[in-house]
N, C-alpha and C positions, 0 to 999 in steps of 0.2 A: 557555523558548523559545516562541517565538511560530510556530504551526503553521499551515498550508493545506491542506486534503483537500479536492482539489478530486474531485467525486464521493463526498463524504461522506455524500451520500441515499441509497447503498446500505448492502446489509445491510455488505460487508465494510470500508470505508471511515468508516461511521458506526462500528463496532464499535470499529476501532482509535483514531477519534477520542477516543471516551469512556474506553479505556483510559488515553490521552495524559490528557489533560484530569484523571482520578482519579491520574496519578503525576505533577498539577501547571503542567502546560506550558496555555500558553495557546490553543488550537485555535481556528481558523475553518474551517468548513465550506462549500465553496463547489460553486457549481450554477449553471448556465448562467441561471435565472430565481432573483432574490434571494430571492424571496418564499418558494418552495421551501425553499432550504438554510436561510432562517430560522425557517420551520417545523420541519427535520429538527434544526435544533439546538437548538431551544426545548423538543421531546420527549425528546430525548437528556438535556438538562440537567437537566430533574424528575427522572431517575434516577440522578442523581450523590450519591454520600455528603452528610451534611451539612456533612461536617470535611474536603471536597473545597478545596485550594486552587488548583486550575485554573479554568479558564474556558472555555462551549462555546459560539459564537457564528456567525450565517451570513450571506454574501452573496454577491454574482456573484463569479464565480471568478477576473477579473481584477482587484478589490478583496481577495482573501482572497491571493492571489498578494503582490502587491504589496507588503504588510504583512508577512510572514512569511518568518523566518528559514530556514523548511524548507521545500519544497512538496512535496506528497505527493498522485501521479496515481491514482488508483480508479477510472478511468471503463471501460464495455465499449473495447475494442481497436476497433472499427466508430469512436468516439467521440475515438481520443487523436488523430489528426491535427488534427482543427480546434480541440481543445480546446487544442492545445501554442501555435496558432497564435495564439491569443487571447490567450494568457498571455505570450506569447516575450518583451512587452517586458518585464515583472518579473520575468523568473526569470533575467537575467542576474547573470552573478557567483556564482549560489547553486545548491544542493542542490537536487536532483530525486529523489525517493525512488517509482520504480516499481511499481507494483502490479499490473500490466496483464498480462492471460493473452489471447493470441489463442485466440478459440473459431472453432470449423467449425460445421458442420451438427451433428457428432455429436460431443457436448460429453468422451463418453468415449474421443475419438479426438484422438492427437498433431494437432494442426493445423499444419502447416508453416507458413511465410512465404517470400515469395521472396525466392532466393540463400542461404535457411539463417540469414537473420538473425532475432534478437528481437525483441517488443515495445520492449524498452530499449536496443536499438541504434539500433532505427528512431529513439524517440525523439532519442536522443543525434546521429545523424546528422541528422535535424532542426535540433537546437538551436546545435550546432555547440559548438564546445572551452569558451565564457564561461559554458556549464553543464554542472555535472559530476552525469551520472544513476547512481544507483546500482537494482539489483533486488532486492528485498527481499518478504516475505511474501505468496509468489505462493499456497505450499503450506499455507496457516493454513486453516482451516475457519472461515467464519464464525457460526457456528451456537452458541459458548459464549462469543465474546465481550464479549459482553452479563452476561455473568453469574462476577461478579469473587472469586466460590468456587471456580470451576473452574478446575483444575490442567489448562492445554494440552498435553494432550502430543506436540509436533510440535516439531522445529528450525526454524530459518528460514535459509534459505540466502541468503548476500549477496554479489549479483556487484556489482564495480564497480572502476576501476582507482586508485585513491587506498585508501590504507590509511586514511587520518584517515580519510574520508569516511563507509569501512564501518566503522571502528569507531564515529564517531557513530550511524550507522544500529544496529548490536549494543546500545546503549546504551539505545536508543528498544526492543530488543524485549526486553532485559532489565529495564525501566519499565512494559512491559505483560504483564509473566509468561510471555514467551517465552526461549530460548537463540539467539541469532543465530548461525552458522558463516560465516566467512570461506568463500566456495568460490570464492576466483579471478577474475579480469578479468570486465570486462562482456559477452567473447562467451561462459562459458558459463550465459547467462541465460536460452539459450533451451531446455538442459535445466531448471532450475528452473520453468520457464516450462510446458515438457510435461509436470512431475509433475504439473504440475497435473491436467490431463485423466486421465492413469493413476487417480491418489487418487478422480476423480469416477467413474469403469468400478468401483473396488473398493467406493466407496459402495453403486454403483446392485446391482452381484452379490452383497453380503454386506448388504446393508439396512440398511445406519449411512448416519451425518452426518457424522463427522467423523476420518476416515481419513488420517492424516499419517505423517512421517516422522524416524528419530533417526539420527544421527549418532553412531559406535558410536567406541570409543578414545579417546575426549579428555577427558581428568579434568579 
């Protein structure tokens, strides 16, 4: 599959890139200036196995859009309005795969949105019905993975209203060493979306990095 992270220059976005990339798929990394994302990807890719048959490549993010089967938003929430906007004409027809956590002032605090919607509402309201966005790995720590020994121990919760859709997304976090759970339509994304900031409050009072969550009952 041929992949878009747009927002790939961060830690949590380049992370999952290179997971993607070592179970195969072909990633582009995209960044508002090319020069950038071809940079974040040319670092990325020194660190790929040698027996890696993926591929990690970067340009503007309406180029990596374009070309790609997936597209995959990482950018701060400040960042996805103009970034959707730029993209809107390529991602018709296709997958939107959300990453986007609305932050406040106090990163360990639920941050609201107005009327109680999501990050991947807003989006989807946005883009309108010719894309279908799903929310996926709001609650992953990015801080291990980089490092393709280490066993995640966190679910990922996947909102979005097409089954196919979330199960391609489950399929993508069972390819980078995660368990995806189906958790329901795309409004409750904006619980997913508030672990977030809980996990960062239990970081900061227990003095980890990497504070996640499992999903108990399900063989």
């Amino acid at each position: 599959m041929n992949i878009a992270v747009l927002g790939g220059t961060g830690a949590e976005g380049g992370g999952l890139a290179f997971r993607w990339a070592v179970a195969g798929h072909q990633v582009v990394i995209g960044s508002r200036a090319a020069e950038k994302a071809i940079s974040a990807a040319d670092e990325l890719a020194q660190k790929l196995p040698a027996d890696c048959a993926g591929t990690l490549s970067g340009a503007d993010n309406l180029s990596a859009a374009q070309n790609a089967d997936l597209v995959v938003l990482s950018v701060p929430f400040s960042a996805q309005t103009s970034t959707l906007e730029s993209v809107r004409s390529a991602l018709q027809d296709k997958l939107l795969l959300s990453v986007v956590v609305p932050m406040g002032e106090k990163p360990a605090v639920v941050h609201k949105l107005p009327e109680g919607l999501s990050a991947a509402e807003l989006a989807q309201r946005q883009l309108g019905e010719a894309v279908r966005v799903v929310a996926a790995f709001q609650n992953i720590s990015a801080h291990h993975l980089m490092d393709l020994s280490h066993s995640i121990d966190c679910d990922v919760l996947i909102c979005g209203e097409k089954k196919a859709d979330k199960d391609q997304v489950a399929e993508l976090c069972t390819q980078a060493g995660m368990r995806g759970v189906n958790a329901g339509g795309l409004q409750n994304a904006s619980v997913a979306e508030g672990l977030t900031n809980v996990l960062i409050g239990i970081n900061i009072r227990h003095k980890i990095k990497n504070a996640g969550i499992r999903i108990t009952g399900i063989d």
